[in-house]
TORRO-427017 format. One record per residue (C-alpha): residue in three letters; x, y, z; chain; residue number from 1. Coordinates in Angstrom, 3 decimals, always signed. Each point is the difference from the previous one (the first is absolute). Last residue first. Layout:
BEGIN
<node resn="ALA" east="X" north="Y" up="Z" chain="A" resi="NUM"/>
...
//
This chain:
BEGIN
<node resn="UNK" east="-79.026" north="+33.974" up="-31.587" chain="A" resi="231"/>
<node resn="UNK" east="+2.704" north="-2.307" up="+0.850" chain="A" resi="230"/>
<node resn="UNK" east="+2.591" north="-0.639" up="-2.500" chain="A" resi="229"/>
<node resn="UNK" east="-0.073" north="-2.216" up="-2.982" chain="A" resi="228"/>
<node resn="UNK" east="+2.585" north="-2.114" up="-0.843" chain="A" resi="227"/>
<node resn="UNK" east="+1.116" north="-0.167" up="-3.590" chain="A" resi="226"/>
<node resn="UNK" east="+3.588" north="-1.756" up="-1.081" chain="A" resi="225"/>
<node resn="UNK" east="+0.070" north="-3.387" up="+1.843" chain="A" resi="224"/>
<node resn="UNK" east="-0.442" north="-2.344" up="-3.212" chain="A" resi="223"/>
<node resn="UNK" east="-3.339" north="-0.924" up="+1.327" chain="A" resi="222"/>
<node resn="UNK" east="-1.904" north="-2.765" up="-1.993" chain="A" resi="221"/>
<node resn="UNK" east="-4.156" north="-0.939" up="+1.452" chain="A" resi="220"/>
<node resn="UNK" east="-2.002" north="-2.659" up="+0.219" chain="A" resi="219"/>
<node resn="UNK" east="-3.300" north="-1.449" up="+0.072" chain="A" resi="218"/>
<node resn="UNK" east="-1.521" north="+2.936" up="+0.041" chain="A" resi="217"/>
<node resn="UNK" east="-4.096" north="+0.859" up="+1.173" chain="A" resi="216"/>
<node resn="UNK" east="-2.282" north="-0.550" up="-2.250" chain="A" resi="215"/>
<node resn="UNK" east="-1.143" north="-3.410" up="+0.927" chain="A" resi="214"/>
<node resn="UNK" east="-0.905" north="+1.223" up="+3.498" chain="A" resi="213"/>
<node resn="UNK" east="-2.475" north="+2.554" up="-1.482" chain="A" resi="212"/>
<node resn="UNK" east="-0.948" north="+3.296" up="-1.413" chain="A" resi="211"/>
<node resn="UNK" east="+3.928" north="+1.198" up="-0.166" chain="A" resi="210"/>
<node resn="UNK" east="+1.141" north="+2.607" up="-2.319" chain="A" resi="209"/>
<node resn="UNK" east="+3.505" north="+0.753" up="+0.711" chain="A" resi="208"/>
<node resn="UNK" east="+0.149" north="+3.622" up="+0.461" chain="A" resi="207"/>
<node resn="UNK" east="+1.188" north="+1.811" up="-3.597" chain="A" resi="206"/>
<node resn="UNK" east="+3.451" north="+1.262" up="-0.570" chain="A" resi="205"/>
<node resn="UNK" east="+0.003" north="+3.876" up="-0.065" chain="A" resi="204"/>
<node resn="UNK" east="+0.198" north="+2.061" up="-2.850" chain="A" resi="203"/>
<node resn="UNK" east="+2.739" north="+1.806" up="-0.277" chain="A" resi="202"/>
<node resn="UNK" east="+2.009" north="-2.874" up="+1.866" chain="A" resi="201"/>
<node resn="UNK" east="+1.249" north="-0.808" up="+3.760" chain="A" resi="200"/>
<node resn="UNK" east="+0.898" north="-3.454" up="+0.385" chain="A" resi="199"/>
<node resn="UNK" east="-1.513" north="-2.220" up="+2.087" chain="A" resi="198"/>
<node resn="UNK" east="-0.959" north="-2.559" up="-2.715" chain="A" resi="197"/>
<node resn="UNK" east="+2.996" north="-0.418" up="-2.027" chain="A" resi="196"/>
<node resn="UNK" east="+1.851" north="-0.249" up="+3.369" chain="A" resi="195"/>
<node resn="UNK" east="-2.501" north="-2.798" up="+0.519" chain="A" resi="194"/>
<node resn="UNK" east="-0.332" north="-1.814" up="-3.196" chain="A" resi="193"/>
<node resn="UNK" east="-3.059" north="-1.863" up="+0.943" chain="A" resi="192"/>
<node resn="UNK" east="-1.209" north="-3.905" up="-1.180" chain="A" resi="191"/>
<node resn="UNK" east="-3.858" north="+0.010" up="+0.294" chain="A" resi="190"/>
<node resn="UNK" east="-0.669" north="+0.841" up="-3.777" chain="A" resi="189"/>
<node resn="UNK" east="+2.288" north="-2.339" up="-1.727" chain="A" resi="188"/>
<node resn="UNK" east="-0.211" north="-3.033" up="+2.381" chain="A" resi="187"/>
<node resn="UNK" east="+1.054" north="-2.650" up="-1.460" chain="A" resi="186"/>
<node resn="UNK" east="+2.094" north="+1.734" up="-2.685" chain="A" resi="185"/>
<node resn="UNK" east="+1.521" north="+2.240" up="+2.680" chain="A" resi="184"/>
<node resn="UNK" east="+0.397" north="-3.115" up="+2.367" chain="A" resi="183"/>
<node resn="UNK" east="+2.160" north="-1.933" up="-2.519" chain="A" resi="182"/>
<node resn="UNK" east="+2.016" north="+3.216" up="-0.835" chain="A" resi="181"/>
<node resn="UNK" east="+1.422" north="+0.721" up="+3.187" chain="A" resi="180"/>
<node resn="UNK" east="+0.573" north="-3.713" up="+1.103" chain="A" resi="179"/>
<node resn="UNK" east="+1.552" north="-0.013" up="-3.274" chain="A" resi="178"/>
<node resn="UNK" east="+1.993" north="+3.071" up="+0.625" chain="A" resi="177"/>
<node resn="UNK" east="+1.010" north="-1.740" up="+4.100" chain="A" resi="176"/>
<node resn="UNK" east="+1.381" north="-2.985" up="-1.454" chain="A" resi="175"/>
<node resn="UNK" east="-2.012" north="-3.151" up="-0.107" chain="A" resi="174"/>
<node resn="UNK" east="+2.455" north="-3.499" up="+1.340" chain="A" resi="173"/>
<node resn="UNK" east="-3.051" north="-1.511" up="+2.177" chain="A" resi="172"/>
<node resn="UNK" east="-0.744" north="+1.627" up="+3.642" chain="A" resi="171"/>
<node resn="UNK" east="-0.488" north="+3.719" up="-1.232" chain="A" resi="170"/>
<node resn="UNK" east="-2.316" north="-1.685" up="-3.137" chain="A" resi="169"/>
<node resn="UNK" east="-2.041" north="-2.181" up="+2.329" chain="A" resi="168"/>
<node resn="UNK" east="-0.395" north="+2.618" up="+2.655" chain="A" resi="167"/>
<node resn="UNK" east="-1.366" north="+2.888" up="-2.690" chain="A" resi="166"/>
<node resn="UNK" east="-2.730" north="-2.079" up="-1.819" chain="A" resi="165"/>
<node resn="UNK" east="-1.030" north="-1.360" up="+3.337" chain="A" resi="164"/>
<node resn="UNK" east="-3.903" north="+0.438" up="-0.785" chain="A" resi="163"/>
<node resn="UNK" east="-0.371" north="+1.269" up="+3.338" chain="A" resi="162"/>
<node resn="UNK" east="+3.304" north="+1.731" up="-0.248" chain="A" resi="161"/>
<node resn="UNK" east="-1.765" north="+2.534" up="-2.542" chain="A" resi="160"/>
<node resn="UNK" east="-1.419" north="+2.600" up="+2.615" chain="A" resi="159"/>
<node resn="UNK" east="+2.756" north="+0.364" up="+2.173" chain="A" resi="158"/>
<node resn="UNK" east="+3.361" north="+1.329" up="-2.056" chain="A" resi="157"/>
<node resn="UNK" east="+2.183" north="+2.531" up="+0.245" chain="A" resi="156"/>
<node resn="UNK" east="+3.120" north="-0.057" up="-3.022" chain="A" resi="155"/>
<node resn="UNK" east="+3.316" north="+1.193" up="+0.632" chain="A" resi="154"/>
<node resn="UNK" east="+2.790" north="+2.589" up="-1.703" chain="A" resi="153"/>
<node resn="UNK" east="+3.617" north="+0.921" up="+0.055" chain="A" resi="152"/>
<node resn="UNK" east="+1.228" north="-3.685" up="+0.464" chain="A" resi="151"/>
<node resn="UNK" east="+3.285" north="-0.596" up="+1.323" chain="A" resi="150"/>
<node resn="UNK" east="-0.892" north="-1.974" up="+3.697" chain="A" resi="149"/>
<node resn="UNK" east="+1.184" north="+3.036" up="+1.994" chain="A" resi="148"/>
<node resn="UNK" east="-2.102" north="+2.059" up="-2.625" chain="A" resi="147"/>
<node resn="UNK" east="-3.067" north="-2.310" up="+0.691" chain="A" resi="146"/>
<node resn="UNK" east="+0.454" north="+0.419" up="+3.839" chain="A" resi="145"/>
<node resn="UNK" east="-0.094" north="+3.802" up="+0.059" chain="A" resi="144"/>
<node resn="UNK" east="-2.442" north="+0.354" up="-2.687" chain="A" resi="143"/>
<node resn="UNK" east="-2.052" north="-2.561" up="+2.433" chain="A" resi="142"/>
<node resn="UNK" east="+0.410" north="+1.998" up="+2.795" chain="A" resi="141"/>
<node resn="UNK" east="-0.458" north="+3.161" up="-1.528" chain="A" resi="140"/>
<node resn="UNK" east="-3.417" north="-1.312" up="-1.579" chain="A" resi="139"/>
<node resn="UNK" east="-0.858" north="-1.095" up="+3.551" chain="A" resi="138"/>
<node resn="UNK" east="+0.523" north="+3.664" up="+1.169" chain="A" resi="137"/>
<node resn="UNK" east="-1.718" north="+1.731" up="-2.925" chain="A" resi="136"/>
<node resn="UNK" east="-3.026" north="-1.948" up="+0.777" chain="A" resi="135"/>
<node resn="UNK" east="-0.240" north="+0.663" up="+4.177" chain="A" resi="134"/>
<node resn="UNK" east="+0.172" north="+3.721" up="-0.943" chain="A" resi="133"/>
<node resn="UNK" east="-2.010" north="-0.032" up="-2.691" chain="A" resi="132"/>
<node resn="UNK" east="-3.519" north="+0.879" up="+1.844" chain="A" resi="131"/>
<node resn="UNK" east="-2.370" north="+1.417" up="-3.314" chain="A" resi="130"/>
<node resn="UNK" east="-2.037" north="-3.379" up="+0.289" chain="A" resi="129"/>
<node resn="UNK" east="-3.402" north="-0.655" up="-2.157" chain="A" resi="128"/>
<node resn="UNK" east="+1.179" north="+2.091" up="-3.057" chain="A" resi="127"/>
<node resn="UNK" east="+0.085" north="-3.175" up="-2.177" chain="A" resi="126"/>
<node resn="UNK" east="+4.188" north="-0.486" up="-0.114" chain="A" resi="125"/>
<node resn="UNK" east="+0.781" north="+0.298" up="+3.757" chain="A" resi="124"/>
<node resn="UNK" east="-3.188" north="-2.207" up="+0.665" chain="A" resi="123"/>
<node resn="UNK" east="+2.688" north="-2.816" up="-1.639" chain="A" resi="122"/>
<node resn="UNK" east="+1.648" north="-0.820" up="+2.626" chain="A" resi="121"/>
<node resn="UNK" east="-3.025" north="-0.109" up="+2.421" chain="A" resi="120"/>
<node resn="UNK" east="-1.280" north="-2.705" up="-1.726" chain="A" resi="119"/>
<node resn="UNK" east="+3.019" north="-1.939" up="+0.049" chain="A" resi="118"/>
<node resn="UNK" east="+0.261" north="-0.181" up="+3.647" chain="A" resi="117"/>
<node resn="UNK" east="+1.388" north="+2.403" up="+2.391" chain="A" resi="116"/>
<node resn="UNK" east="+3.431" north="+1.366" up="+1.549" chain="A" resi="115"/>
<node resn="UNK" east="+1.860" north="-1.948" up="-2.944" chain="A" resi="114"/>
<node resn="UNK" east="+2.622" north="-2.648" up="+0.851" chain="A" resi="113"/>
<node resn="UNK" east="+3.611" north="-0.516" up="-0.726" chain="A" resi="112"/>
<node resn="UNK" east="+1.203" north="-3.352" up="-0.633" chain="A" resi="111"/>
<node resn="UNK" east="+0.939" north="+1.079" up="-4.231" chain="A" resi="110"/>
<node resn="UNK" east="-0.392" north="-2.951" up="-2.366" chain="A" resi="109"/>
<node resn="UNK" east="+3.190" north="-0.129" up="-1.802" chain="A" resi="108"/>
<node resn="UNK" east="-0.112" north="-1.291" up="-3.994" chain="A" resi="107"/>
<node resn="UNK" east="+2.491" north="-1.365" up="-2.407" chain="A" resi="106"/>
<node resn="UNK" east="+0.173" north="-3.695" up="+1.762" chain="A" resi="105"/>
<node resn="UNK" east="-1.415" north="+0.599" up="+2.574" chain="A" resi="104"/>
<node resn="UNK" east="+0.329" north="+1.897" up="+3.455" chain="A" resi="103"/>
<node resn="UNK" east="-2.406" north="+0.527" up="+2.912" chain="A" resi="102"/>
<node resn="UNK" east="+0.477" north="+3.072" up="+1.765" chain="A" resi="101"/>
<node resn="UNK" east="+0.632" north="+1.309" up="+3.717" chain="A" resi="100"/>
<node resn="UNK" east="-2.254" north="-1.612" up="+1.841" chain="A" resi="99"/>
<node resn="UNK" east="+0.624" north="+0.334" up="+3.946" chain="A" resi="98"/>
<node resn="UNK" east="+1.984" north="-2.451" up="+1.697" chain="A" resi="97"/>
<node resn="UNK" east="+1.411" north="+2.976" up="+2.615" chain="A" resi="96"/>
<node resn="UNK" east="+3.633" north="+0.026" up="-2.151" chain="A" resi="95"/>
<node resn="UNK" east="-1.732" north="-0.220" up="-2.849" chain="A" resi="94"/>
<node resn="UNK" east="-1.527" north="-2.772" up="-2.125" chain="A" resi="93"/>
<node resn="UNK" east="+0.703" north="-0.423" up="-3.647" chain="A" resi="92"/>
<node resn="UNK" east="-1.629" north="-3.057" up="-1.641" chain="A" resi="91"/>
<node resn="UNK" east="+1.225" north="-1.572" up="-3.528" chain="A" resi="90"/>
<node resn="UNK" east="-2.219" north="-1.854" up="-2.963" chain="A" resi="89"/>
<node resn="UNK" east="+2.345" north="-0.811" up="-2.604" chain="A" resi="88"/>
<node resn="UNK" east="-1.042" north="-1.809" up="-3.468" chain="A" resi="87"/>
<node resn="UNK" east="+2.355" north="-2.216" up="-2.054" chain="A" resi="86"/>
<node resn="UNK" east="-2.585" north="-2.992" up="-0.033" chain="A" resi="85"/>
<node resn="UNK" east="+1.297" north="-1.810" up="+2.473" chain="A" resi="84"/>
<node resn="UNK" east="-2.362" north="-2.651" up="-0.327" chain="A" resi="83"/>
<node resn="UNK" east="+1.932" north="-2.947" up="-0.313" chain="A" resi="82"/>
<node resn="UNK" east="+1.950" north="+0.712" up="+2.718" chain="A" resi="81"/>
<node resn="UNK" east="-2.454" north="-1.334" up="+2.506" chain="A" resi="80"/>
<node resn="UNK" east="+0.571" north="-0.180" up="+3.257" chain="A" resi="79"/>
<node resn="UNK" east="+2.641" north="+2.565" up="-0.433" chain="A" resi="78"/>
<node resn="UNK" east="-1.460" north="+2.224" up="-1.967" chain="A" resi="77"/>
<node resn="UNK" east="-2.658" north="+0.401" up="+2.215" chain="A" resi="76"/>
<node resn="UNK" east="+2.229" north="+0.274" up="+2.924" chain="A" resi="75"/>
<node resn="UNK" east="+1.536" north="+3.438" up="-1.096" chain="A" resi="74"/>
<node resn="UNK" east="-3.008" north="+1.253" up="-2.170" chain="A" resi="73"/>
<node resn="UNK" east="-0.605" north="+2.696" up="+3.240" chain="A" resi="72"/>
<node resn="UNK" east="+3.355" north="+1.300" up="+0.132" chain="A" resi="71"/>
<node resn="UNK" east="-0.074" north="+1.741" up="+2.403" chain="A" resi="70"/>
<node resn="UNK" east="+2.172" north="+3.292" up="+1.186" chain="A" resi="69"/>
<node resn="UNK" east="+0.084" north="+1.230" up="+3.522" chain="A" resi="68"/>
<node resn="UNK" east="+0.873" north="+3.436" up="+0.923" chain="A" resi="67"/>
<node resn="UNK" east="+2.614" north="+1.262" up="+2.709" chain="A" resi="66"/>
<node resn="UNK" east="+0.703" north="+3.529" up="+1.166" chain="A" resi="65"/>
<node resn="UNK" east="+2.321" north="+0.510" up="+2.395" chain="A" resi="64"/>
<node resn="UNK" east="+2.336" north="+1.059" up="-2.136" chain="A" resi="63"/>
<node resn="UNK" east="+3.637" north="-0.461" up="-1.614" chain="A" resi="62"/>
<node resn="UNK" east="-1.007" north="-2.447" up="-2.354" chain="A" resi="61"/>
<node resn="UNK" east="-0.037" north="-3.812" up="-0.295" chain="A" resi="60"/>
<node resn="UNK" east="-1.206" north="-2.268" up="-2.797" chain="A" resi="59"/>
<node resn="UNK" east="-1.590" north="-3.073" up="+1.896" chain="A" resi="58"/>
<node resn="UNK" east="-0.051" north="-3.442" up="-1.222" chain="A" resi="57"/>
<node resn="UNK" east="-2.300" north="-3.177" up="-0.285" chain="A" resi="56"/>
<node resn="UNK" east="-2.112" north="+0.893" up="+2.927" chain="A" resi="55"/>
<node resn="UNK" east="-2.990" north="-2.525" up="+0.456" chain="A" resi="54"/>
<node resn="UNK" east="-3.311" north="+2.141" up="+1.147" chain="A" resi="53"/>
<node resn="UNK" east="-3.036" north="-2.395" up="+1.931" chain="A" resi="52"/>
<node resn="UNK" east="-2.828" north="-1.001" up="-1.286" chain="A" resi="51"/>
<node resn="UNK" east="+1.381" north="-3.296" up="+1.630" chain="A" resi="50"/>
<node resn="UNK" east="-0.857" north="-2.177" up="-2.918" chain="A" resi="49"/>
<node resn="UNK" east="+1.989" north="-2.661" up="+0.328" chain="A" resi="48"/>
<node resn="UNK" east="+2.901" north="+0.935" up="-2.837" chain="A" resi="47"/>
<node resn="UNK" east="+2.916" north="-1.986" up="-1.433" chain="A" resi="46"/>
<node resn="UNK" east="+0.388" north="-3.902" up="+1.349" chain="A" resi="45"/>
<node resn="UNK" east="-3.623" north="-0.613" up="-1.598" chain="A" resi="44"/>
<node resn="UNK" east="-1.348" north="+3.370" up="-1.705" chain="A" resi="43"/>
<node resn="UNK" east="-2.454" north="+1.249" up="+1.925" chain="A" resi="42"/>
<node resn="UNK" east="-1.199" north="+3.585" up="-1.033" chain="A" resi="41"/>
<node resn="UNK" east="-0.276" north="+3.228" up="+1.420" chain="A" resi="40"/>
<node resn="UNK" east="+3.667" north="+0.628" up="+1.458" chain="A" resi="39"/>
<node resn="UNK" east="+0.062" north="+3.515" up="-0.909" chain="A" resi="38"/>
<node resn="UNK" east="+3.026" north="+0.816" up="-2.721" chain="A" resi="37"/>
<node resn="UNK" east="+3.611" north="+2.325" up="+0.700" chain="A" resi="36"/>
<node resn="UNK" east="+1.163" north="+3.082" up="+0.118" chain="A" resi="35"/>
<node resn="UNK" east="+0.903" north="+2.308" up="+2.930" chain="A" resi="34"/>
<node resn="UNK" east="+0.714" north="+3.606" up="-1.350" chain="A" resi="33"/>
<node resn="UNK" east="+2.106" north="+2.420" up="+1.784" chain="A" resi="32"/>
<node resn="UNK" east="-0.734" north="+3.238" up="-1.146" chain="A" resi="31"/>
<node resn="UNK" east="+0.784" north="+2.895" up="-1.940" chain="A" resi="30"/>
<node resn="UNK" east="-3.086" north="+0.166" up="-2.391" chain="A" resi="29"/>
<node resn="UNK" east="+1.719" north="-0.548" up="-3.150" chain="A" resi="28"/>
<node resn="UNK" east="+2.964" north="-1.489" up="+1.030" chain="A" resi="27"/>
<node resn="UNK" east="-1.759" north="-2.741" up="+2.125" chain="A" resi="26"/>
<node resn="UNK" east="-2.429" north="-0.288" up="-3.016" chain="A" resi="25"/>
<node resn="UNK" east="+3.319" north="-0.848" up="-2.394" chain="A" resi="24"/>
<node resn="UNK" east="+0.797" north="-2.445" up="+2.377" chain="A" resi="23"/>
<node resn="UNK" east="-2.979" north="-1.748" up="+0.686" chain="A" resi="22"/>
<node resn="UNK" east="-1.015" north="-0.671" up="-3.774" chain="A" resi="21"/>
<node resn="UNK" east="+3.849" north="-1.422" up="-0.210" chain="A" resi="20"/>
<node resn="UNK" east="-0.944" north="-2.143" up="+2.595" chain="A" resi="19"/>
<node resn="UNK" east="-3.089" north="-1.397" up="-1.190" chain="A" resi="18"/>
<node resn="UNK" east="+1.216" north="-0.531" up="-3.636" chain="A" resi="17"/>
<node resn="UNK" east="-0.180" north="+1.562" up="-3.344" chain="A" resi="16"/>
<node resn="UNK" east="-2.654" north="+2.817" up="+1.500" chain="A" resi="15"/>
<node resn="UNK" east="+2.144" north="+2.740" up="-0.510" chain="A" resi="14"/>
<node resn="UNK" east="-2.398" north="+3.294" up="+0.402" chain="A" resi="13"/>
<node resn="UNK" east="-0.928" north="+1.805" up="-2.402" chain="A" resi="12"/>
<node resn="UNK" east="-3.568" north="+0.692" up="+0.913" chain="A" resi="11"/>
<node resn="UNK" east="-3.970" north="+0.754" up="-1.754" chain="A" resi="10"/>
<node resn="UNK" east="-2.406" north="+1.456" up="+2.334" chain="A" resi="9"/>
<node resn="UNK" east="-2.984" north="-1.852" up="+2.142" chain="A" resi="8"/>
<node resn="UNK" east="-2.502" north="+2.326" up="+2.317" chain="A" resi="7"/>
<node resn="UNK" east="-2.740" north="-1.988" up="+1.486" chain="A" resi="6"/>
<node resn="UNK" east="-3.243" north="+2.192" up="+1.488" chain="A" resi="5"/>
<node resn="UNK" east="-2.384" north="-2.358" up="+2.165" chain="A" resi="4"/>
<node resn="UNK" east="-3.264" north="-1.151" up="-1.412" chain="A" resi="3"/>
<node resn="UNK" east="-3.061" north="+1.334" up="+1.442" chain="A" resi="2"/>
<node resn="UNK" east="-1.235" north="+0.662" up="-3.612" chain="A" resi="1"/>
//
């Protein structure tokens, strides 16, 4: 349960071609975005394998803000075209190389990162942490970044990327209901509404009852409408 906390959401975004993708995210988050691929493969008289970034355009804005887009299927699908399968696998970086998201095909992975482990996330829900500070902050971040991207909701994970139900689906052509609905039927009992959970009824929501590891959730949906104050 050490696991770290991902956050993925469903987008809109325009992902017909790199440049178009940069565009529309230049507008979106008002900056200049540097796209392009990482030269990771050699491909005789293309690529050596530098590691290094290869610039294939830049939309410009009026800032001094500058992120770097990658796509990271660039070379693949050149060395072999054959397996272009039709899926995307993109890389936002900031303006200080820091993780913003990685985007597929229906799907954004959200950069930011939880103050604690997956553990910890979910002692909010079994009466073991009453500090929400910290948690209502990263959910504002990543309601912040999910609207941005046009999705009104996102789905935490830790638990279940072991068995990398979750990762195959984001990084094949799965939209963000059927990731949704695969891990609610795979995990019925460990998969936690949370606004449905922190919300004030007649008769209040029971603790999570937790006796062992296994117990604890694998996952959990937040549609951004209950946060719960400090006590």
């Amino acid at each position: 349960m050490s696991a770290d906390v991902t956050a993925i959401f469903s987008h809109n975004l325009n992902t017909n071609s790199l440049q178009e993708l940069a565009a529309e995210l230049s507008e979106r988050l008002e900056v200049t975005i540097n796209y392009g691929y990482q030269d990771d493969l050699i491909i005789e008289g293309f690529s050596n394998q530098t590691f290094e970034f290869v610039s294939l355009g830049k939309i410009v804005r009026g800032t001094d803000y500058e992120y770097r887009l990658i796509d990271s299927k660039y070379l693949d699908n050149i060395a072999d075209p054959s397996k272009n399968n039709g899926d995307i696998y993109y890389t936002l970086d900031d303006s200080n190389d820091d993780l913003v998201c990685f985007i597929y095909k229906h799907i954004a992975e959200s950069g930011e990162s939880y103050s604690s482990n997956w553990f910890s996330f979910c002692r909010h829900f079994t009466g073991e942490a009453d500090y929400w500070g910290s948690f209502n902050m990263f959910r504002n971040q990543i309601q912040n970044q999910a609207n941005l991207m046009g999705s009104d909701a996102a789905l935490y994970y830790g638990g279940c990327s072991d068995d990398g139900l979750i990762v195959l689906m984001c990084e094949g052509s799965a939209t963000f209901h059927e990731v949704y609905n695969k891990i609610k039927e795979v995990y019925p009992d460990r998969f936690i509404n949370m606004s449905e959970f922190l919300t004030e009824q007649p008769d209040p929501i029971p603790l999570l009852k937790i006796e062992s590891a296994e117990d604890y959730p694998e996952a959990f949906y937040d549609d951004f409408k209950v946060f719960r104050e400090e006590s």
